[in-house]
C-alpha positions as CSV (number, residue, x, y, z in Angstrom):
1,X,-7.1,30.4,15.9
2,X,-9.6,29.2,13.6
3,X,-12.3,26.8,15.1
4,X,-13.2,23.6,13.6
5,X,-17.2,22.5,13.9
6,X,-16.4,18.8,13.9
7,X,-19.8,16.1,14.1
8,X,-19.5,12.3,14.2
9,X,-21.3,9.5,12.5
10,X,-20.4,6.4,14.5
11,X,-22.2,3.4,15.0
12,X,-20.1,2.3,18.0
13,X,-20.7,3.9,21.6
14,X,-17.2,3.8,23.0
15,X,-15.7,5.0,19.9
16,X,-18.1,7.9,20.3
17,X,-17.6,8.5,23.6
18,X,-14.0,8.4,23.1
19,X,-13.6,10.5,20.2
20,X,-15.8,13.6,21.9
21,X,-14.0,13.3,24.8
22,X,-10.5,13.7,23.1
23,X,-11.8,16.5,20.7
24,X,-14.2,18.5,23.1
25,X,-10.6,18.9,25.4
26,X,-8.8,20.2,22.1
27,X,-9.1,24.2,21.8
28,X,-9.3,24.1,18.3
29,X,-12.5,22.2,18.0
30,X,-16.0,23.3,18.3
31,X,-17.9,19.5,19.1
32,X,-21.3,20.1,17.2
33,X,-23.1,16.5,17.9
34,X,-22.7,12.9,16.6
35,X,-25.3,10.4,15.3
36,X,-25.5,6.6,15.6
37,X,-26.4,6.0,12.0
38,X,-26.2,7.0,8.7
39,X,-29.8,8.4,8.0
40,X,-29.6,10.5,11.7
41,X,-26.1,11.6,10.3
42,X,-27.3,13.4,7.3
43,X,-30.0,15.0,9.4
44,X,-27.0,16.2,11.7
45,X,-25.6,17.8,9.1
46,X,-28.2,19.5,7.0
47,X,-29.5,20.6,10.7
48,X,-25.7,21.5,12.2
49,X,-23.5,22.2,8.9
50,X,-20.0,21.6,10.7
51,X,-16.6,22.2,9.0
52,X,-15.7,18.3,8.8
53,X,-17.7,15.3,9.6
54,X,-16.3,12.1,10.5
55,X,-18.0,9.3,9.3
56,X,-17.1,5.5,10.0
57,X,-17.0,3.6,6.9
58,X,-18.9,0.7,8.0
59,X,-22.4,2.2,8.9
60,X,-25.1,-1.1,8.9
61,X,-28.3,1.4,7.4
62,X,-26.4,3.4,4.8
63,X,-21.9,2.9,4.4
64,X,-20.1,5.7,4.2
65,X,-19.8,5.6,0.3
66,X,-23.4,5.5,0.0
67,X,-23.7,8.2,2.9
68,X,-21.0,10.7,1.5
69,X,-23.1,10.0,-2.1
70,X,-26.1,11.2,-1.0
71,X,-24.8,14.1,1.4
72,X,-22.9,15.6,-1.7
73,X,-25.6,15.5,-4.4
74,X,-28.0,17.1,-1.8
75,X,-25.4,20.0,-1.8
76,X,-24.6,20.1,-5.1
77,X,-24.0,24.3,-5.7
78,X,-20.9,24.6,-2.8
79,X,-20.8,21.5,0.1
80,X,-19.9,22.9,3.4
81,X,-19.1,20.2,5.4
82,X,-16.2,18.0,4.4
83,X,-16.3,14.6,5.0
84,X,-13.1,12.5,6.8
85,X,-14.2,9.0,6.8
86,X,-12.5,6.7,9.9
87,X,-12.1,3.3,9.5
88,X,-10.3,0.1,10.2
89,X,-10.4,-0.9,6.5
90,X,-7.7,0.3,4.2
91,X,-9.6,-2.4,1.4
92,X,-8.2,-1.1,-2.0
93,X,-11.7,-0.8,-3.4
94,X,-13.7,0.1,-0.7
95,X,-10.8,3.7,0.0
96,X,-11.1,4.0,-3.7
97,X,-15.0,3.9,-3.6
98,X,-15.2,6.4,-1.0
99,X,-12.7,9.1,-2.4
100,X,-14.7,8.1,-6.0
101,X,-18.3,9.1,-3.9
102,X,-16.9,12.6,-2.6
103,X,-14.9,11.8,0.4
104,X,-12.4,14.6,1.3
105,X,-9.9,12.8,3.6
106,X,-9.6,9.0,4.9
107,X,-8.0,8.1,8.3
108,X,-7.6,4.8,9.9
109,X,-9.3,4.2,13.6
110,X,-5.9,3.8,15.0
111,X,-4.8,7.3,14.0
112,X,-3.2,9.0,16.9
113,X,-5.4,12.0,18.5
114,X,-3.0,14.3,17.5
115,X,-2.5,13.2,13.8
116,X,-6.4,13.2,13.8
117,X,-6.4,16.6,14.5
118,X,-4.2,17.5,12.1
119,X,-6.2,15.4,9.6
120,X,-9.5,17.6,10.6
121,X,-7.3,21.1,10.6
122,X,-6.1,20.2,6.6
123,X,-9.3,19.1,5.5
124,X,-11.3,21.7,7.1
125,X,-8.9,24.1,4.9
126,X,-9.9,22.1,1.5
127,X,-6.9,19.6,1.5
128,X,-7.1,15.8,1.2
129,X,-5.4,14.1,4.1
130,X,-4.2,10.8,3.5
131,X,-3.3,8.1,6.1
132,X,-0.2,7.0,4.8
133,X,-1.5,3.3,4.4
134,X,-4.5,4.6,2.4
135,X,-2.1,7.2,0.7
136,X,-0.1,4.0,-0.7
137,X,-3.4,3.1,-2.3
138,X,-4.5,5.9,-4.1
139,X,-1.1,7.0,-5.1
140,X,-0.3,3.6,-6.5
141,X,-3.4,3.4,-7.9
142,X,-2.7,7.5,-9.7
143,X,0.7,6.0,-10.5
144,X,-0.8,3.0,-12.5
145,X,-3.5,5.3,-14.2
146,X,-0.8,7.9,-14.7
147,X,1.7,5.4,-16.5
148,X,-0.6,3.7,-19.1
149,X,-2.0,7.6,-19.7
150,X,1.7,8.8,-20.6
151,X,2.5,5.9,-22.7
152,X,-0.6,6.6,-24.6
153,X,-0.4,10.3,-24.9
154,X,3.7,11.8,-24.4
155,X,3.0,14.9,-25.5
156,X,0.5,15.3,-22.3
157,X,3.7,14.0,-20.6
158,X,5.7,16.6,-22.0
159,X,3.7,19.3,-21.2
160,X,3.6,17.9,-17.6
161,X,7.3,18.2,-17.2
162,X,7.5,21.7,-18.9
163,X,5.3,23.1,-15.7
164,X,8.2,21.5,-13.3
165,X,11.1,23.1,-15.8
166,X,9.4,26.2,-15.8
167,X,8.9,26.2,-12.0
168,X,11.7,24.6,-10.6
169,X,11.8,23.2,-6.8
170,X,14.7,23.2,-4.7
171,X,16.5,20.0,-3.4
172,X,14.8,20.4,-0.1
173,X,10.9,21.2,-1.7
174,X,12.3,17.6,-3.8
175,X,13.0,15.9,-0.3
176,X,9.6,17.1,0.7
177,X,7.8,16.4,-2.6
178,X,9.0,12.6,-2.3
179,X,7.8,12.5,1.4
180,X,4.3,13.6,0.6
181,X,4.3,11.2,-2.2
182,X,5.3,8.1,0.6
183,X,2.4,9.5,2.3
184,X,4.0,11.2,5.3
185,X,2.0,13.8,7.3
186,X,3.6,17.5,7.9
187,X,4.7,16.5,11.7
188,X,6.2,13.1,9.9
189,X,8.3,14.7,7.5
190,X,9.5,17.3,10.0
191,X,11.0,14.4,12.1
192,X,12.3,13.0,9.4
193,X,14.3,16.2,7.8
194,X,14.8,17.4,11.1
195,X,13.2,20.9,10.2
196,X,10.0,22.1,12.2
197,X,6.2,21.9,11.3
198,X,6.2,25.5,10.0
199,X,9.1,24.9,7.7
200,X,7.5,22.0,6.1
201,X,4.3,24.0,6.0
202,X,6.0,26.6,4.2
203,X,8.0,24.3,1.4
204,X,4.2,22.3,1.1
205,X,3.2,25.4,0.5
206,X,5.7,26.7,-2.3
207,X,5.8,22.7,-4.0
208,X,1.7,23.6,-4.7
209,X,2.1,26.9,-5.6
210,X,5.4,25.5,-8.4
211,X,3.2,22.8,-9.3
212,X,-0.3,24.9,-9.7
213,X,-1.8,22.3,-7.3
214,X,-4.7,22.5,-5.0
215,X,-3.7,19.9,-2.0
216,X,-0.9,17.5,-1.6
217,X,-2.5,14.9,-3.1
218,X,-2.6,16.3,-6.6
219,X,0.8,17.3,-6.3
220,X,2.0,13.8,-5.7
221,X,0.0,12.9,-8.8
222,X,1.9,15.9,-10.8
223,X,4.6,14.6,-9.5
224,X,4.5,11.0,-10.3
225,X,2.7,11.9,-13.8
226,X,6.2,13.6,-14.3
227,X,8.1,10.8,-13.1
228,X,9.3,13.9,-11.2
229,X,9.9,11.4,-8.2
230,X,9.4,7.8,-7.6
């Protein structure tokens, strides 16, 4: 099993103190340190360079946006440390802001341990993990861009749906495919098609190798470009 190096950036004690003691008593995480504000974070991670750094959108001396910003232009050549930003705010503009300013994955604070985990384990591997309130957000907002950019340019469209014609899924990778779209995490869509986690792993994993897609999220935005699904 692969460990995660996981660091915090929280502003807020007992969120602190509750998030290390729920991650230090998971196997799977190394706990590397945490920082009480933005300017202490980026020290943290320059010093500590974990895997994935959760940072709470609302820091007072420097918001995430600005933090994630910074961080990424100072590691311009290859970033090592992904950053998850945790929030109560699913704001259109401010979960659009942060994914425009770098950020790798957006959760909300009242994400359950174990789907936080989860969230840490798929970014850690180069994925964007989506809540699914914030993934209503950005996919509506991809679907919006999407549409106006096909009615503008159909042979782009076209060419789109040739890659699904030439690679086509099964009616189960479809079921899937329209899950992740709705913004439904692995363990969620196992419940929901009745199938285990591995299972679904292993059709996420065929649906981006059809669609020549790096994470989920650009194959939801493939898929909608397509008008593949809905």
């Amino acid at each position: 099993m692969n460990k995660i190096h996981v660091a915090l950036i929280e502003e807020d004690k007992l969120t602190r103190t509750s998030l290390r003691t729920a991650l230090q008593q998971r196997d799977e995480i190394i706990w590397v340190g945490e920082a009480s504000s933005g300017r202490e974070g980026l020290l943290l991670l320059q010093e500590k360079k974990p895997d994935v750094a959760i940072v709470n959108l609302g820091l007072s001396d420097l918001d995430s946006v600005e933090f994630t910003k910074q961080y990424k232009m100072t590691q311009r050549k290859e970033p090592k440390t992904k950053i998850l930003i945790l929030t109560l705010n699913d704001e259109k503009q401010k979960v659009l802001a942060a994914f425009q300013a770098g950020a790798d994955s957006y959760c909300l604070k009242n994400i359950k341990i174990e789907l936080l985990v989860e969230a840490l384990k798929a970014t850690h591997e180069g994925n964007v993990w989506l809540d699914p309130v914030i993934a209503h957000i950005i996919l509506s907002q991809a679907k919006a861009t999407f549409c106006l950019f096909s009615s503008t340019t159909p042979n782009k469209r076209e060419s789109s749906q040739a890659l699904f014609n030439h690679n086509p899924l099964t009616e189960r990778e479809l079921e899937v495919l329209q899950l992740i779209v709705d913004g439904y995490s692995n363990a969620a869509i196992s419940q929901q098609l009745y199938i285990t986690v591995g299972t679904v792993k292993t059709h996420v994993r065929n649906i981006l190798n059809k669609l020549c897609a790096d994470d989920r999220t650009q194959a939801a935005v493939r898929a909608l470009r397509s008008g593949l699904v809905g």
